[in-house]
N, CA, C and O atoms as CSV, one atom per row, in Angstrom:
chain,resi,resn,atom,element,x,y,z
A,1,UNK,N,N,54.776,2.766,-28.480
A,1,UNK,CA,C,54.431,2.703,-27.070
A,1,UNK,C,C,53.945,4.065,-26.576
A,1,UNK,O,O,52.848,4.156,-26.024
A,2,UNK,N,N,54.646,5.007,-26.742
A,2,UNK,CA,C,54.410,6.549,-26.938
A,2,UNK,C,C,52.869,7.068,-27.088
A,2,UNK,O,O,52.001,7.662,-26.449
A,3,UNK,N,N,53.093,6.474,-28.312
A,3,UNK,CA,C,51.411,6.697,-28.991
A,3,UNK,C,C,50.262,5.772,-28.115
A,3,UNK,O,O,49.218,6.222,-27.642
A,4,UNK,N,N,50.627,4.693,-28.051
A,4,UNK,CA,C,49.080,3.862,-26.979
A,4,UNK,C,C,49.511,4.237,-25.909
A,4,UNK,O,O,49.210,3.075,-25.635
A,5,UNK,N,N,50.088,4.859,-24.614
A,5,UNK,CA,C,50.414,5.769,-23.737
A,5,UNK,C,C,49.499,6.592,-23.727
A,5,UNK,O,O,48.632,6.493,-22.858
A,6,UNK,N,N,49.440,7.810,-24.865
A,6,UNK,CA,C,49.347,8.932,-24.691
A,6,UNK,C,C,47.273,8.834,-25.939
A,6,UNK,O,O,46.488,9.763,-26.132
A,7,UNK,N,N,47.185,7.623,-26.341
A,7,UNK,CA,C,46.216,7.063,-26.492
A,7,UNK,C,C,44.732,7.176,-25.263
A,7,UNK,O,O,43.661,7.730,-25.015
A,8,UNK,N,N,45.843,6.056,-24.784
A,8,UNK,CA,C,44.760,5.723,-23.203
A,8,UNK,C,C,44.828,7.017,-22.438
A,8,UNK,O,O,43.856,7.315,-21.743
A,9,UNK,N,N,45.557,7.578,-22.474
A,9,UNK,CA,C,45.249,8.942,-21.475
A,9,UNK,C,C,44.437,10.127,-21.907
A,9,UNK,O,O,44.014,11.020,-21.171
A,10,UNK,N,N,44.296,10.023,-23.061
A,10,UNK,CA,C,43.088,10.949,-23.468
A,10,UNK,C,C,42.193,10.238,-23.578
A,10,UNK,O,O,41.135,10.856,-23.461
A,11,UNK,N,N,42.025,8.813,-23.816
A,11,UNK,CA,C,40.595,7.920,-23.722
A,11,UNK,C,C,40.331,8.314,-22.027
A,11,UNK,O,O,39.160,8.567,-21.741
A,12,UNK,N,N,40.996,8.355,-21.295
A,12,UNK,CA,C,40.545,8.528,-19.852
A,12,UNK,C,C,40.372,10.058,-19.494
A,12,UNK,O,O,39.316,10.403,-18.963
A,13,UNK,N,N,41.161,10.806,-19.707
A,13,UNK,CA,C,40.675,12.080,-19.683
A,13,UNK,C,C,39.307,12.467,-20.119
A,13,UNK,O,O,38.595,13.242,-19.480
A,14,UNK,N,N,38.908,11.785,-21.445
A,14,UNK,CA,C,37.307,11.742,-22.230
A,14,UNK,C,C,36.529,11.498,-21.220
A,14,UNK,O,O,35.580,12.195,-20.861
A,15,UNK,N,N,36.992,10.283,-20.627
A,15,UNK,CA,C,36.081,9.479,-19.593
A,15,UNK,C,C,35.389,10.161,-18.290
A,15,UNK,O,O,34.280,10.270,-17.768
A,16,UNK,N,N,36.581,10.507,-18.117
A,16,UNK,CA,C,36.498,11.427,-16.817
A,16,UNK,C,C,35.293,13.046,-17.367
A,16,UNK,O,O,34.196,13.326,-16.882
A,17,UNK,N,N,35.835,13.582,-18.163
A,17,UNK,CA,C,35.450,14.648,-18.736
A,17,UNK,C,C,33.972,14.414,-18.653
A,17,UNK,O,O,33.222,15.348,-18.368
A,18,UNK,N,N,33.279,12.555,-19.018
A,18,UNK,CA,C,31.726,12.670,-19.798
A,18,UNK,C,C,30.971,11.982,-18.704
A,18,UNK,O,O,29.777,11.699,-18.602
A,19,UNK,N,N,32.202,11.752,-17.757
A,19,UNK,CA,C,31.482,10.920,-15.882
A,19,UNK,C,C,30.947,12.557,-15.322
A,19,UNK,O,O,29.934,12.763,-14.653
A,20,UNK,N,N,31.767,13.427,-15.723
A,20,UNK,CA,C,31.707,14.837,-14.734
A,20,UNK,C,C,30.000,15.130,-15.455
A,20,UNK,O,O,28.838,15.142,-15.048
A,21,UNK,N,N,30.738,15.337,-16.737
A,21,UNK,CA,C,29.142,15.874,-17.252
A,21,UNK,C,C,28.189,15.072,-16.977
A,21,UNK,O,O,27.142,15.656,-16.699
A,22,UNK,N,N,28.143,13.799,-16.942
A,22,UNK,CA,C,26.580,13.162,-16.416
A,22,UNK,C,C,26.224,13.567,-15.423
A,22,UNK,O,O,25.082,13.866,-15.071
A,23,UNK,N,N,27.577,13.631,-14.653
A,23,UNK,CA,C,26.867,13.778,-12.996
A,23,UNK,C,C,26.074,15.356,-12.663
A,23,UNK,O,O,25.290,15.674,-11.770
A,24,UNK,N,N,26.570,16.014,-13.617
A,24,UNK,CA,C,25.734,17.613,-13.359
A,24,UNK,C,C,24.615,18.060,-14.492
A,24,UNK,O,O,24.114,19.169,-14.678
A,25,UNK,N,N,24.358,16.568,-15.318
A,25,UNK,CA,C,23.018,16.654,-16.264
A,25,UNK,C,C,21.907,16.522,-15.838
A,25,UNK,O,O,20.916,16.389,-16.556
A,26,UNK,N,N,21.899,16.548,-13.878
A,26,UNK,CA,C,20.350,16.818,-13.504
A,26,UNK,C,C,20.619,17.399,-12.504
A,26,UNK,O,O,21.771,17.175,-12.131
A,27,UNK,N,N,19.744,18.431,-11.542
A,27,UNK,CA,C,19.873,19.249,-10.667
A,27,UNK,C,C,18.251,19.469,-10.138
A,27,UNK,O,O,17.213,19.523,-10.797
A,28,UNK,N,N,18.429,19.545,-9.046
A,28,UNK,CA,C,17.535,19.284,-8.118
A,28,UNK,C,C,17.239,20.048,-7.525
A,28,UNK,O,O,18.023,20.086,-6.576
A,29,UNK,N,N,16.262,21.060,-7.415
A,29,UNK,CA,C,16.448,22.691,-6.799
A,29,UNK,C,C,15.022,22.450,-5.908
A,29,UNK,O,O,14.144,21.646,-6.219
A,30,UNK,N,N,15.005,23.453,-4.580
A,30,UNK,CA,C,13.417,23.901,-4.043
A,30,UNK,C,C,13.448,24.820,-4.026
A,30,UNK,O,O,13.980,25.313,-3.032
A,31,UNK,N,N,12.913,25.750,-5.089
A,31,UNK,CA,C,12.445,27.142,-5.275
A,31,UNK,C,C,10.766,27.403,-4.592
A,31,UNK,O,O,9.749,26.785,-4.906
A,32,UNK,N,N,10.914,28.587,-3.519
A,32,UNK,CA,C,9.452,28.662,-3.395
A,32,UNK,C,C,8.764,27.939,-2.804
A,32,UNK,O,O,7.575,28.066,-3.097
A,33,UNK,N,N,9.052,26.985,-1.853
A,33,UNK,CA,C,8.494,25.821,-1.952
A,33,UNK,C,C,8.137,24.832,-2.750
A,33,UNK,O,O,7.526,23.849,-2.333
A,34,UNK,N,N,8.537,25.020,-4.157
A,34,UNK,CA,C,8.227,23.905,-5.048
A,34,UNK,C,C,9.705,22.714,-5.429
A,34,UNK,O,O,10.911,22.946,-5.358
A,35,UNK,N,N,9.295,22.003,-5.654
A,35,UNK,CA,C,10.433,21.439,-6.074
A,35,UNK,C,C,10.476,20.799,-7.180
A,35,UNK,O,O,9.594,20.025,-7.549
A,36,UNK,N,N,11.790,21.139,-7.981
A,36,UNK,CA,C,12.303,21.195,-9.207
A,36,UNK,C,C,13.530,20.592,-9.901
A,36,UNK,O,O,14.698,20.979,-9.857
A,37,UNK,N,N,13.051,19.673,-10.477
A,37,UNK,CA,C,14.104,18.507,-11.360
A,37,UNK,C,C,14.121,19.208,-12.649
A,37,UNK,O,O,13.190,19.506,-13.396
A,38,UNK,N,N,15.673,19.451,-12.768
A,38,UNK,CA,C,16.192,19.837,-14.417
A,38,UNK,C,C,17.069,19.069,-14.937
A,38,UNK,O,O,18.251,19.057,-14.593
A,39,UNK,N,N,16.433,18.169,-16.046
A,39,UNK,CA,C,17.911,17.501,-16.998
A,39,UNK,C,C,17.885,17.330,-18.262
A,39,UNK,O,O,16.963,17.333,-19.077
A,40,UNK,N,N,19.555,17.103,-18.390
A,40,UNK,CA,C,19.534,17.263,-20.023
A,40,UNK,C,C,19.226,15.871,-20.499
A,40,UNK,O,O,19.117,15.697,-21.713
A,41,UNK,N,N,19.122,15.177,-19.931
A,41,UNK,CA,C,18.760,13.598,-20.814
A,41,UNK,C,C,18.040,12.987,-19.614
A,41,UNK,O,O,17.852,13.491,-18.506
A,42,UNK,N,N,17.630,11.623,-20.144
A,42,UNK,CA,C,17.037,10.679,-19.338
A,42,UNK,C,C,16.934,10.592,-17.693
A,42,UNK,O,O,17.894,9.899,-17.354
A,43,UNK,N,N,16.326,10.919,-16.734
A,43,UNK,CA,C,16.440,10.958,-15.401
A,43,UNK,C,C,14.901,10.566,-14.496
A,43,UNK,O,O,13.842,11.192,-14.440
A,44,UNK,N,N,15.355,9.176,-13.811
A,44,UNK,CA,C,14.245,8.722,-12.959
A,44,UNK,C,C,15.150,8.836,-11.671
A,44,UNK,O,O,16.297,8.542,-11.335
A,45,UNK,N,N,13.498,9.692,-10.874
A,45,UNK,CA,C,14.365,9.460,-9.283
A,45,UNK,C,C,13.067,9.434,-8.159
A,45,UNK,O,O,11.980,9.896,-8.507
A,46,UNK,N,N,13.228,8.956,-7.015
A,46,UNK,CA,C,12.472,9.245,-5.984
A,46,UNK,C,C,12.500,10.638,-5.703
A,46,UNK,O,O,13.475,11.226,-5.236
A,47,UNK,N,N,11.688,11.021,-5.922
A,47,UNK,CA,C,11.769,12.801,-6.107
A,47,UNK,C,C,11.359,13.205,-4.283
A,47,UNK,O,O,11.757,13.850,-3.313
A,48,UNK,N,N,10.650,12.595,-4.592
A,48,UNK,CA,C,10.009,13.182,-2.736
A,48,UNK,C,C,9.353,12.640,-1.867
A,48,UNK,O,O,8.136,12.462,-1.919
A,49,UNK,N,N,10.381,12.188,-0.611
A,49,UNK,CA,C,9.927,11.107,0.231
A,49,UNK,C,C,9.152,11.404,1.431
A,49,UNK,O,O,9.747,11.995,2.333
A,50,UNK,N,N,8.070,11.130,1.576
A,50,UNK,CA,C,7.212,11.433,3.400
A,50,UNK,C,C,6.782,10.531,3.976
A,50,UNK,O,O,5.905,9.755,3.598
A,51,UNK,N,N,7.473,10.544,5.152
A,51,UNK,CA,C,7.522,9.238,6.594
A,51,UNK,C,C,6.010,9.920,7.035
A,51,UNK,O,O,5.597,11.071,7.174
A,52,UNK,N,N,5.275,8.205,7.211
A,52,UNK,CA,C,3.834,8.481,7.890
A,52,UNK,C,C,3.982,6.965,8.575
A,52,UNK,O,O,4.857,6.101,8.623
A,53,UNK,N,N,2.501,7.158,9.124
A,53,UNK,CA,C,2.095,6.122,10.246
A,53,UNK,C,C,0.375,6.002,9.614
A,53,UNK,O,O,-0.605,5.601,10.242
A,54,UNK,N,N,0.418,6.384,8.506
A,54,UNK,CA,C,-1.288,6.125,7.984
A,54,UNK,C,C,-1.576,4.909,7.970
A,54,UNK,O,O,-0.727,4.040,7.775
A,55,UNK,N,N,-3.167,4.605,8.232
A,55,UNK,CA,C,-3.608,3.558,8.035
A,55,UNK,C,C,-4.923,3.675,7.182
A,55,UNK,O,O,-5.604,4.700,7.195
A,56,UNK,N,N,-5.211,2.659,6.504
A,56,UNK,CA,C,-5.972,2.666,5.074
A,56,UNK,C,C,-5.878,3.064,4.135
A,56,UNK,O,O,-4.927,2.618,3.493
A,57,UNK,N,N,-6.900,4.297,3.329
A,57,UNK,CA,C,-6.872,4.760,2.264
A,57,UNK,C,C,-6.156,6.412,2.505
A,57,UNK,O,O,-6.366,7.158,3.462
A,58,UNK,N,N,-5.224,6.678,1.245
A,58,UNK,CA,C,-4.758,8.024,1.639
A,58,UNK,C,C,-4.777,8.134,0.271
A,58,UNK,O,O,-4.844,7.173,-0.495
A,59,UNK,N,N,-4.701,9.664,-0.153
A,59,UNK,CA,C,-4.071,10.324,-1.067
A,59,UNK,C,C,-3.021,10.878,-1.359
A,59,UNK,O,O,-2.805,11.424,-0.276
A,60,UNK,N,N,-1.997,11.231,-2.137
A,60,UNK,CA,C,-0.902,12.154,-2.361
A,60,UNK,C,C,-1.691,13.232,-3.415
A,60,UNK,O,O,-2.003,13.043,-4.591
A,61,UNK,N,N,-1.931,14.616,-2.431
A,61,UNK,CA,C,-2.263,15.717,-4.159
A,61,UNK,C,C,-1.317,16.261,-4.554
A,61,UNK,O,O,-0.206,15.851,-4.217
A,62,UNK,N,N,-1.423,17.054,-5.162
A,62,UNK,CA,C,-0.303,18.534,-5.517
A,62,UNK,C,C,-0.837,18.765,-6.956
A,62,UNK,O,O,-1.648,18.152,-7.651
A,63,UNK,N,N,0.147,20.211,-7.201
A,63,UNK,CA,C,0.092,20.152,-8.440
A,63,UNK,C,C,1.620,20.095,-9.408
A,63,UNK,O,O,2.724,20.293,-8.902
A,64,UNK,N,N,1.367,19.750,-11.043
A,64,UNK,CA,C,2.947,19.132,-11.353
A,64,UNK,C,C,2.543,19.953,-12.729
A,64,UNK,O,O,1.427,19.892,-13.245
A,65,UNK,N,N,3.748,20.802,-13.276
A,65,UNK,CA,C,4.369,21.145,-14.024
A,65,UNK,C,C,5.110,20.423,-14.950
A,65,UNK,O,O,6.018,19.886,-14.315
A,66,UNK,N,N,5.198,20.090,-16.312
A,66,UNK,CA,C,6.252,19.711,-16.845
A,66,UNK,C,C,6.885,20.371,-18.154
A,66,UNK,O,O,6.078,21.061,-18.778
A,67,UNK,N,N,8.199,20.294,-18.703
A,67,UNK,CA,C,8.633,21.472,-19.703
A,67,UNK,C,C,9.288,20.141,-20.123
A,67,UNK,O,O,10.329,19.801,-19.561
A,68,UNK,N,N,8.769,19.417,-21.021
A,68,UNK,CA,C,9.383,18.016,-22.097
A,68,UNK,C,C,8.282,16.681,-21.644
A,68,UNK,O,O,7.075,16.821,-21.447
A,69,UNK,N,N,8.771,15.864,-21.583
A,69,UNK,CA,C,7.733,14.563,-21.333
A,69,UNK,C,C,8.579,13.684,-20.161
A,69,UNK,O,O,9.744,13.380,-19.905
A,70,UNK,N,N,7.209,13.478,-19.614
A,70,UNK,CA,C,7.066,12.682,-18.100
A,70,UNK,C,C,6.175,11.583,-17.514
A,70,UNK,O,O,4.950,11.660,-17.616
A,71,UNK,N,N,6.808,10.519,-16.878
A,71,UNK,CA,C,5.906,9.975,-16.018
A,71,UNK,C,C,5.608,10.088,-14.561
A,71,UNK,O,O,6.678,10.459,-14.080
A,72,UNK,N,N,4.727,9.970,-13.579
A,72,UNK,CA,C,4.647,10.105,-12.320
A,72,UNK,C,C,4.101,8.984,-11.776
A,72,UNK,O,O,3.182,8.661,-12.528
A,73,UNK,N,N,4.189,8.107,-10.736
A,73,UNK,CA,C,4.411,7.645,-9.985
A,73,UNK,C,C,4.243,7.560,-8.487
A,73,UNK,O,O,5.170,7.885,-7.744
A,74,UNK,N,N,3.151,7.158,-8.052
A,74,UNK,CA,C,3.800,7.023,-6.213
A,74,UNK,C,C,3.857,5.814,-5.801
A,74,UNK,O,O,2.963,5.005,-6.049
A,75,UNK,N,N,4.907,5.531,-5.122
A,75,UNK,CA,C,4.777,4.135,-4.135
A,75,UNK,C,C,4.826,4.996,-2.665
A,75,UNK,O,O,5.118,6.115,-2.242
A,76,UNK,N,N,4.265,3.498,-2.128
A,76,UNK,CA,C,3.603,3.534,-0.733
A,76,UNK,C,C,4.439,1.907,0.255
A,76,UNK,O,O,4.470,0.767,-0.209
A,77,UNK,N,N,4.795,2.181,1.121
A,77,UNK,CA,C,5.511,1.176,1.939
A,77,UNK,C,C,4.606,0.773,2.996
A,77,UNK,O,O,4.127,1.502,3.865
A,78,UNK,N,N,4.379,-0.779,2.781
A,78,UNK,CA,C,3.313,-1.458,3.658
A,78,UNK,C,C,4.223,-2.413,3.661
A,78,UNK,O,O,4.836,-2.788,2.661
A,79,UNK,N,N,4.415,-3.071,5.359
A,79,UNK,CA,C,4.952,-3.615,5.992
A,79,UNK,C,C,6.252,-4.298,5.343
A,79,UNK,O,O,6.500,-5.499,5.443
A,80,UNK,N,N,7.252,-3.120,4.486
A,80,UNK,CA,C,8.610,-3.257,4.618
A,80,UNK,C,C,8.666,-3.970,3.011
A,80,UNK,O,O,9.707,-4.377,2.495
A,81,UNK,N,N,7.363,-4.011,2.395
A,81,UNK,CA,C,7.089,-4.125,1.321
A,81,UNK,C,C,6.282,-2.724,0.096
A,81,UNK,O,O,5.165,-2.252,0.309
A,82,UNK,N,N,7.022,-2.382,-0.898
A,82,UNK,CA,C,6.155,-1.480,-1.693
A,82,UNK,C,C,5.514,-1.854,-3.096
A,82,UNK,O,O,5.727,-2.694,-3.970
A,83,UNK,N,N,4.475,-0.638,-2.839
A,83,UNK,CA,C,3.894,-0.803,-3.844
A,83,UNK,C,C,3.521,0.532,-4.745
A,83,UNK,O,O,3.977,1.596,-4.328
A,84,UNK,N,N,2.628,0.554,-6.097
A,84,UNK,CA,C,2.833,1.762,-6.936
A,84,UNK,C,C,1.494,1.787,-7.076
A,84,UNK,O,O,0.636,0.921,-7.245
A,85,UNK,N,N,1.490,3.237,-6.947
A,85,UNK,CA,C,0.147,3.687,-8.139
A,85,UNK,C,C,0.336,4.405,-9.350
A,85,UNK,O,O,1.236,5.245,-9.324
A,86,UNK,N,N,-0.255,4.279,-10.323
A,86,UNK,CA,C,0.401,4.794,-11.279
A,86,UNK,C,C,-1.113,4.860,-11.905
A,86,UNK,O,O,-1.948,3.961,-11.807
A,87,UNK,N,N,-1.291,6.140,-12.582
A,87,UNK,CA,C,-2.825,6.752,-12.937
A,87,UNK,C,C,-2.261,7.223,-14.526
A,87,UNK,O,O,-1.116,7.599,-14.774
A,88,UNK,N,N,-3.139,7.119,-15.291
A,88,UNK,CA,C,-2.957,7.070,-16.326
A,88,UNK,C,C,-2.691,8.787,-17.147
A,88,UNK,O,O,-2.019,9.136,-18.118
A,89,UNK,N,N,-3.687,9.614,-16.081
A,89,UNK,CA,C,-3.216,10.818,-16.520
A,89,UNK,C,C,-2.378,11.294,-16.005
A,89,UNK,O,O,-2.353,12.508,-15.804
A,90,UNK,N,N,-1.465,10.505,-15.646
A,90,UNK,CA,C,0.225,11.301,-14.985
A,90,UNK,C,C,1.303,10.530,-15.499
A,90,UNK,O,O,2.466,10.597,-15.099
A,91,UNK,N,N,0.676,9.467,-16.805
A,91,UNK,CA,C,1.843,8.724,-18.046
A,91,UNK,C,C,1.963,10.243,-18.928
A,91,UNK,O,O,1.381,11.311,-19.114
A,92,UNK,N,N,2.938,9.608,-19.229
A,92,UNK,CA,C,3.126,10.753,-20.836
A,92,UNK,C,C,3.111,11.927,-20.678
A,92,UNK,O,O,3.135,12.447,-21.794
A,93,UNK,N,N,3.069,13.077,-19.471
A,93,UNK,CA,C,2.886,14.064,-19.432
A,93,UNK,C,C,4.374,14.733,-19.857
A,93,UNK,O,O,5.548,14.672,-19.491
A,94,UNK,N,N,3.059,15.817,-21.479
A,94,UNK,CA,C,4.166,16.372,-21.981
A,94,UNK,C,C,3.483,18.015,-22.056
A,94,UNK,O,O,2.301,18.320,-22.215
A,95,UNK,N,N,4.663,18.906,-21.882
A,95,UNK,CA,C,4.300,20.092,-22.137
A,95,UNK,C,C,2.952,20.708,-21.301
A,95,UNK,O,O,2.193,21.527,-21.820
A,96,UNK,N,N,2.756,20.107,-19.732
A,96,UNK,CA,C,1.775,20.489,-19.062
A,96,UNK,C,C,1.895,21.739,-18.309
A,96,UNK,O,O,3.046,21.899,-17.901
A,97,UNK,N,N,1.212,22.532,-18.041
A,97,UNK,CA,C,1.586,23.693,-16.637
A,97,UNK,C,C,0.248,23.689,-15.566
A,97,UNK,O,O,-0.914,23.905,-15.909
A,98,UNK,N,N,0.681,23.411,-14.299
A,98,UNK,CA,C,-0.222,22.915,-12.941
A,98,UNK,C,C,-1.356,22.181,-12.931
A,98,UNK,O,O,-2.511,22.405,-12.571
A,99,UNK,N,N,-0.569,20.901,-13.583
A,99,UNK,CA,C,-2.180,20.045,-13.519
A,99,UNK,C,C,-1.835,19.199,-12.463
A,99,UNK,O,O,-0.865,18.465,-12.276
A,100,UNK,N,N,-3.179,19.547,-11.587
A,100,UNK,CA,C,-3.620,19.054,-10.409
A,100,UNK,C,C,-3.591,17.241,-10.338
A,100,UNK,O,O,-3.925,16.577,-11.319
A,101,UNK,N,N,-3.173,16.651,-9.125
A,101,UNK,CA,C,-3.133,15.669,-9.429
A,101,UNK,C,C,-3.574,14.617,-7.757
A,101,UNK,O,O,-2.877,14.916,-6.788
A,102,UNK,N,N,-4.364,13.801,-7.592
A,102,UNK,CA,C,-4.603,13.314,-6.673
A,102,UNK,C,C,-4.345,11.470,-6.858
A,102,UNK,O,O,-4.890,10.636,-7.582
A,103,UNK,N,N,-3.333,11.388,-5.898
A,103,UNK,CA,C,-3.440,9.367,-6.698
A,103,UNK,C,C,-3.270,8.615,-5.245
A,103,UNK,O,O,-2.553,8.857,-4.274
A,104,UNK,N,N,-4.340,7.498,-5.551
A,104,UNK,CA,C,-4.912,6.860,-4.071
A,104,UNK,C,C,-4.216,5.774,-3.670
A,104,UNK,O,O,-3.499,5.073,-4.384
A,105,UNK,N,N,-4.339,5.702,-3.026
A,105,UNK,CA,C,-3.832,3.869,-2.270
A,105,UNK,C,C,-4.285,3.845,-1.081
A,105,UNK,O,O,-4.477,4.702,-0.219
A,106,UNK,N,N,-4.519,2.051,-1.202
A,106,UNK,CA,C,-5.342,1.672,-0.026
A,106,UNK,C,C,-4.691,0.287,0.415
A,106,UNK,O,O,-4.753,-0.842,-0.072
A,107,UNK,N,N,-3.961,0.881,1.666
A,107,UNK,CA,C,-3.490,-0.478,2.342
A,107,UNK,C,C,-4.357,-1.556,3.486
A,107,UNK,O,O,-3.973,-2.475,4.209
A,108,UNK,N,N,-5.655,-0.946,3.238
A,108,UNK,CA,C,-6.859,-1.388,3.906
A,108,UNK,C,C,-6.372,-1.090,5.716
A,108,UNK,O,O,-5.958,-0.083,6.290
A,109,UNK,N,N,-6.678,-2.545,6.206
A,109,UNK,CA,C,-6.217,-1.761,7.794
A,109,UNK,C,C,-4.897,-2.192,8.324
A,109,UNK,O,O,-4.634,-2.688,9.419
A,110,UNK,N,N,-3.954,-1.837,7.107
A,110,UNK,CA,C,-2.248,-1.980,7.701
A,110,UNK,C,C,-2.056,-0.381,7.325
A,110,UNK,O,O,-2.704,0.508,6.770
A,111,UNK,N,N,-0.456,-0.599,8.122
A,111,UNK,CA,C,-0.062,1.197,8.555
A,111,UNK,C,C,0.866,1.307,6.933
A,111,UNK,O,O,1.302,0.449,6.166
A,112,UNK,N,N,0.874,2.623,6.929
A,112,UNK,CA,C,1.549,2.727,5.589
A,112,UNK,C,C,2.812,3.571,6.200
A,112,UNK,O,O,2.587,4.288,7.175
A,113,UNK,N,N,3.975,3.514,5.720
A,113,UNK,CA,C,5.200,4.032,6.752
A,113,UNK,C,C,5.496,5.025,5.960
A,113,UNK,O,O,5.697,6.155,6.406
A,114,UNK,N,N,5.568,4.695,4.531
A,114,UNK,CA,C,6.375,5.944,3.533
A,114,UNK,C,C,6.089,5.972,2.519
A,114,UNK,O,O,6.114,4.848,2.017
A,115,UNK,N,N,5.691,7.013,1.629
A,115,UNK,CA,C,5.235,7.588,0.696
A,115,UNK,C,C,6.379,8.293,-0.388
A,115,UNK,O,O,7.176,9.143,0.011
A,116,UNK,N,N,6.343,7.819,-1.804
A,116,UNK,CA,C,7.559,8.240,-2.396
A,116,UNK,C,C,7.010,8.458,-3.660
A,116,UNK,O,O,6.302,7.644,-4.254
A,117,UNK,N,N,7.359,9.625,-4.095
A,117,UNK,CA,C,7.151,10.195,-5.340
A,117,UNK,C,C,7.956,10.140,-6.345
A,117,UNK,O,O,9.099,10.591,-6.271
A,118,UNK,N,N,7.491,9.601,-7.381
A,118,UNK,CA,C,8.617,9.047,-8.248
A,118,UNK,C,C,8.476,9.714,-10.092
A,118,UNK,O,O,7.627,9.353,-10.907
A,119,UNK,N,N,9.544,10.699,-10.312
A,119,UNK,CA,C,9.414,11.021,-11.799
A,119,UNK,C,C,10.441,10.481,-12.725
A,119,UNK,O,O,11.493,10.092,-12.218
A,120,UNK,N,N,10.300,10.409,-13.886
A,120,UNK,CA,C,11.072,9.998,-14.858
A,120,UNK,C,C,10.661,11.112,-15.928
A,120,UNK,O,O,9.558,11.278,-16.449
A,121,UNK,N,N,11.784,11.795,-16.106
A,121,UNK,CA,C,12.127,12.860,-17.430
A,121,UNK,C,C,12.704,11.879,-18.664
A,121,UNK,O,O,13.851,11.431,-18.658
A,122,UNK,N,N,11.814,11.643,-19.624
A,122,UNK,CA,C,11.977,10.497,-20.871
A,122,UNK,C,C,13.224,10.885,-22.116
A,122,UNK,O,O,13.995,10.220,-22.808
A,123,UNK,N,N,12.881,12.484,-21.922
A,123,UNK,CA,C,14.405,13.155,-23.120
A,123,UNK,C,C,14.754,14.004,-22.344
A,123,UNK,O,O,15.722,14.495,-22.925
A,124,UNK,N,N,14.643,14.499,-21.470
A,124,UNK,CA,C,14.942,15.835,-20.927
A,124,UNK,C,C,13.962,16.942,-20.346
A,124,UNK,O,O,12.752,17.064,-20.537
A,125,UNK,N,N,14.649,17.554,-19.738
A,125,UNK,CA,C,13.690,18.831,-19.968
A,125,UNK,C,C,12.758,19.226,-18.154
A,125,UNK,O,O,13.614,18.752,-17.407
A,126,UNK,N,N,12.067,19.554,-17.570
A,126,UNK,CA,C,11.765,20.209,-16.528
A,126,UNK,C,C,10.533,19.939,-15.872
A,126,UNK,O,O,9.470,20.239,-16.416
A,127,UNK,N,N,10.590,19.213,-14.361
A,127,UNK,CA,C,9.523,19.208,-13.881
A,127,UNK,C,C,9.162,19.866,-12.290
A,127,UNK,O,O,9.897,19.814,-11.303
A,128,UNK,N,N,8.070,20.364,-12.372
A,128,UNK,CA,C,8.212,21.245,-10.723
A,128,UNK,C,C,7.202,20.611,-10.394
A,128,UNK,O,O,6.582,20.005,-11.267
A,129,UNK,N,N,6.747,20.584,-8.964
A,129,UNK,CA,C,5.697,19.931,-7.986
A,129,UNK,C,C,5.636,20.637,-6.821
A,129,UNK,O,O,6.613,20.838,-6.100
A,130,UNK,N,N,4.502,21.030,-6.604
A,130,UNK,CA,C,3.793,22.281,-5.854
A,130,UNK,C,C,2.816,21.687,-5.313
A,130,UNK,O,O,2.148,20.797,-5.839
A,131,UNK,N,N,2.644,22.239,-3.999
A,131,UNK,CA,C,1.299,21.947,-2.996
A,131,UNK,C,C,1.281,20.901,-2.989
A,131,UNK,O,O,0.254,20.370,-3.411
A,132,UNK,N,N,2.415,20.024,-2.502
A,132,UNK,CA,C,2.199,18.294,-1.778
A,132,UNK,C,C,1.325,18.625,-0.265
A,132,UNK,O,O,1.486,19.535,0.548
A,133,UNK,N,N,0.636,17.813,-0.280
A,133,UNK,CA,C,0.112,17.217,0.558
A,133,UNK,C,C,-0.805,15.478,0.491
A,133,UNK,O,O,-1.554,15.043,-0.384
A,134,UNK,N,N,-0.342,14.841,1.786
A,134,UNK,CA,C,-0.991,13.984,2.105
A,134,UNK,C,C,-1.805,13.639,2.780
A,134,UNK,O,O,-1.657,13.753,3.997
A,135,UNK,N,N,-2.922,13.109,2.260
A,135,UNK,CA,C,-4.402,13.060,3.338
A,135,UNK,C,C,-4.961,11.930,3.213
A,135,UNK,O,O,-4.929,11.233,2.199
A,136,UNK,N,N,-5.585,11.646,4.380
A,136,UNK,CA,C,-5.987,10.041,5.265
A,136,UNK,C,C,-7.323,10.406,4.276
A,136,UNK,O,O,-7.685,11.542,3.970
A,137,UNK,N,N,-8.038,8.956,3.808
A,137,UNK,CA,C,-9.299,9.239,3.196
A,137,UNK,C,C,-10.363,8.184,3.758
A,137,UNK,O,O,-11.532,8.223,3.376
């Protein structure tokens, strides 16, 4: 009894120990104005959200950094419904430094409310994003 006691309490101590470490295997920094996702394994997130009132065609530019392999992503919120753009030269980005990036959407003549930038780090490793801006086209 002793022994499965003192069993389960280091199975939970483990537990606890590898909940802590996930939770601080990504970190989220704005240096400089840029902003910067670091992790040690797998991590998709809405990286960066901007409330608008656009109507039609807009762009999201900037430029994006990456230190391992990445995908990028934007969705766009039209009437409480979203949707994605996803451009082919912002799959797979591995081992890039400031490539410029412009990706469109066109909600024709409905308002677009919110704009969300979305990365996924595939093994790990570092992505920064510099000079956001959004513009009506």
């Amino acid at each position: 009894m002793k022994k499965t006691a003192c069993s389960i309490l280091l199975i939970l101590m483990l537990t606890v120990s590898l909940a802590n470490a996930y939770e601080l295997a990504t970190e989220i920094s704005k240096e400089n104005w840029k902003v910067i996702v670091s992790s040690l394994g797998y991590a998709k997130l809405g990286l960066i959200k901007v409330e608008t009132r656009s109507k039609g065609k807009i762009f999201l530019k900037g430029t994006i950094s990456v230190n391992g392999s990445a995908n990028v992503v934007m969705w766009s919120k039209v009437e409480g419904n979203y949707y994605f753009s996803k451009l082919p030269a912002l799959q797979n980005l591995q081992d890039q430094k400031s490539v410029s990036f412009e990706i469109p959407f066109n909600a024709a003549d409905k308002t677009i409310t919110e704009v969300i930038l979305e990365v996924e780090l595939l093994g790990g490793g570092r992505i920064e994003v510099d000079h956001l801006k959004l513009v009506n086209g």
